[in-house]
C-alpha positions as CSV (number, residue, x, y, z in Angstrom):
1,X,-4.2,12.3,-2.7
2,X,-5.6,8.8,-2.7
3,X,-2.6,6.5,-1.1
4,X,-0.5,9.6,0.7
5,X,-1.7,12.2,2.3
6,X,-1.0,16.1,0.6
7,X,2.8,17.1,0.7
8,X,4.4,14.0,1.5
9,X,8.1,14.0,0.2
10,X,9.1,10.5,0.5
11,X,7.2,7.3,-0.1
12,X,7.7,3.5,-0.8
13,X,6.1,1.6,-4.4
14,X,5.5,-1.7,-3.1
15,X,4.2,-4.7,-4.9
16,X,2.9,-7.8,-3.0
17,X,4.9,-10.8,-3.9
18,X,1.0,-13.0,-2.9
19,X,-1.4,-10.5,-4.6
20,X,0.1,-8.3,-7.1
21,X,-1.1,-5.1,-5.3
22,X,0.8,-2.6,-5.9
23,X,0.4,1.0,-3.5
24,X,2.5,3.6,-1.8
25,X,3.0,3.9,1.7
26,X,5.0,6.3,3.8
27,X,7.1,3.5,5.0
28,X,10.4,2.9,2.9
29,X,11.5,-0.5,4.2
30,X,12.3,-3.2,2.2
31,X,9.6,-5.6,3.1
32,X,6.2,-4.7,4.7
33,X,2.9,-6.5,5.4
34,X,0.0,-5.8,2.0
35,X,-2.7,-4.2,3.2
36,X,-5.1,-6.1,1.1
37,X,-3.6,-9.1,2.4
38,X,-3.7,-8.2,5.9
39,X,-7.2,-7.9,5.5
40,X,-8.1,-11.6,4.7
41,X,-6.6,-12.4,8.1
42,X,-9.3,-13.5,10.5
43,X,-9.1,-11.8,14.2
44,X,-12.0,-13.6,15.6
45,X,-10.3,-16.4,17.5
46,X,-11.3,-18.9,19.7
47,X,-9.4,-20.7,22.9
48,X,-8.2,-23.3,20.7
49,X,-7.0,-21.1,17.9
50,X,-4.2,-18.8,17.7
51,X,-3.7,-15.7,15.6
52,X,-1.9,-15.7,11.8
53,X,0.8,-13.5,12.3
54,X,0.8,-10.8,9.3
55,X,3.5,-11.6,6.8
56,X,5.9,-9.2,4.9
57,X,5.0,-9.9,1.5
58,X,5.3,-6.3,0.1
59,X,8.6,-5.7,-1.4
60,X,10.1,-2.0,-2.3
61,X,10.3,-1.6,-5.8
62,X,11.0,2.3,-5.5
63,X,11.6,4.9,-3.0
64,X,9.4,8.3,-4.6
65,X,11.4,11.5,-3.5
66,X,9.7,14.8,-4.2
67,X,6.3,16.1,-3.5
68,X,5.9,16.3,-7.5
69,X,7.1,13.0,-7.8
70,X,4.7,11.5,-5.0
71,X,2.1,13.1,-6.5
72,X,2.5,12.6,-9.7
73,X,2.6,8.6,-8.9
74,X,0.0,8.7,-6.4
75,X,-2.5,10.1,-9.3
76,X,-0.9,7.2,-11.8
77,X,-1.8,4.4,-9.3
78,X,-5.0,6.0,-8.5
79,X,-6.7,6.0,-11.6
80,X,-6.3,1.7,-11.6
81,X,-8.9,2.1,-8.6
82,X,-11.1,4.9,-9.3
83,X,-11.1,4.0,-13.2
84,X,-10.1,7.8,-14.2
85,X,-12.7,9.3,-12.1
86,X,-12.1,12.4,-10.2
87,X,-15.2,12.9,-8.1
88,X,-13.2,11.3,-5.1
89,X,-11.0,14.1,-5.5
């Protein structure tokens, strides 16, 4: 699968409240930090500088039970990335 990895039986759908991303993750809290966001954060400091902390700004819209259901959304959200394509598969 593309977001989960085969036979999960419970996910999270998050949506970004910053972005609009919106992903699974095996986490089912309420908030969590995007993973497209946390990649615009900059690690490289210097001695003067100190490190943006990684917000929550993923919120739960749904917790997936089932390995049907998981993967049956995992394949819906999926094809906005890979534009239908199956060769990744």
């Amino acid at each position: 699968m593309y977001y989960v990895p085969d036979g999960t039986k419970e996910c999270g759908y998050y949506e970004c409240k910053k972005c609009g991303s919106r992903f699974l993750s095996l986490q089912t809290m309420n908030t969590i930090p995007c993973p497209d966001c946390g990649m615009d954060i900059d690690y490289e400091i210097g001695p003067d500088e100190t490190l943006e902390a990684a917000e929550d700004t993923a919120v739960l819209v749904e917790k997936i039970t089932g390995e049907e259901e998981v993967e049956k959304m995992d394949s819906l959200l999926s094809l906005a990335i890979t534009g239908g394509d199956y060769n990744w598969i």
